[in-house]
N, C-alpha and C positions, 0 to 999 in steps of 0.2 A: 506444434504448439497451438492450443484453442485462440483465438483473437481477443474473447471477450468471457467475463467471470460473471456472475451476477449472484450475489446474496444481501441477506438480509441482516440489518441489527436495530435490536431495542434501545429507546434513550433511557439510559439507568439515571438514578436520584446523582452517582458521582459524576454522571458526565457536563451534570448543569451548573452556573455560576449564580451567585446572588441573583440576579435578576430574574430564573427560573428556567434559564434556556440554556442549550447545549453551547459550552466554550466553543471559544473558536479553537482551541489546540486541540481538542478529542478529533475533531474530523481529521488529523494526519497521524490520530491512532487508530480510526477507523479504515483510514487509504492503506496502512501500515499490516491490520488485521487482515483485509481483503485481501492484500498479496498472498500474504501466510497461506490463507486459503487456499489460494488458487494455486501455488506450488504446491500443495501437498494433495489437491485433486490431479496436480499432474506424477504425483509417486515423487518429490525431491523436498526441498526445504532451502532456507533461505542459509542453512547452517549444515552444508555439507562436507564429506571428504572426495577429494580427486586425488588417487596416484601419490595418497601418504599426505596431502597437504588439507588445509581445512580452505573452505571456501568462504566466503562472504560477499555480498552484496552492500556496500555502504551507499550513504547518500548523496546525491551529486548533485541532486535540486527537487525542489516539493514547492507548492504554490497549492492555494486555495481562496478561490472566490464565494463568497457567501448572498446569498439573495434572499431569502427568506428562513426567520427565525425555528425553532426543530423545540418541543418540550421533552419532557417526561414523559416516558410511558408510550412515544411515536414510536413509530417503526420508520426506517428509513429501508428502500430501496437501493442497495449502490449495484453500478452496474461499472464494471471494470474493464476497459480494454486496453491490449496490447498497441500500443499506437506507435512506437518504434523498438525496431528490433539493429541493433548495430552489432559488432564482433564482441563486443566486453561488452556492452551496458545493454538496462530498456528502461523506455520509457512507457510509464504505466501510465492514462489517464483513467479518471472514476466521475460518474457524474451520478449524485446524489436525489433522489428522488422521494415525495410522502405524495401519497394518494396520486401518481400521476404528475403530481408539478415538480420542475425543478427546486433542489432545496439549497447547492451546491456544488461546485465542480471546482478537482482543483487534478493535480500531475506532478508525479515524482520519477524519476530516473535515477539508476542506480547501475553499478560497475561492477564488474563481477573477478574479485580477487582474492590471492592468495592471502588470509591472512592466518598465519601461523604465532600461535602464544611466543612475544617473546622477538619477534621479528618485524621488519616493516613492510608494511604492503606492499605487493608487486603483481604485476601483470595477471593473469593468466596467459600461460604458452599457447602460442597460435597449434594447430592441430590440424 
């Protein structure tokens, strides 16, 4: 598995608030979007099947720190890496960049389970 993802996203008109600048909740739809990415440059998805069951990743923790404000019409830079890899979970960190400077950095981790329509979550079986 690569360590590290890096793409790109524009600031659309919806991701800004009255003031003019990017919410602070679009950034953990943007940590959220990166993932996507980056599993399906690895050929999988965050919504798969294993062995007849569906797979899910939920969220076990996310955090974001902000430093400098992001408008309309930026481009941000995220760069994504793998920063822990356990038996069930990882931890994703992304740190955020426009022209070079940091913009924000924030880390989510997530678990990797059985989750079947209709049933409650459970492990994945060790293998």
């Amino acid at each position: 598995m690569p360590h590290e993802y890096r793409t790109k996203r524009r600031i659309e008109f919806s991701d800004t608030d009255m003031a003019g600048i990017v919410h602070f909740a679009r950034f953990f739809v943007f940590m959220e979007s990166a993932e996507h990415e980056f599993l399906r440059s690895l050929g999988t998805s965050v919504a798969t099947e294993w062995d007849g069951d569906k797979i899910g990743w939920p969220r076990l923790a996310a955090s974001c720190e902000y430093l400098k404000p992001v408008k309309f019409e930026d481009e941000l830079d995220i760069c994504m890496t793998v920063a822990r890899k356990g038996t069930k979970s990882l931890t994703y960190q992304f740190v955020f960049t426009k022209d070079d400077v940091e913009i924000a950095h924030g880390q989510l981790t997530s678990a990797c389970c059985i989750c079947n329509p209709g049933e409650k979550l459970r492990a994945i079986p060790k293998r």
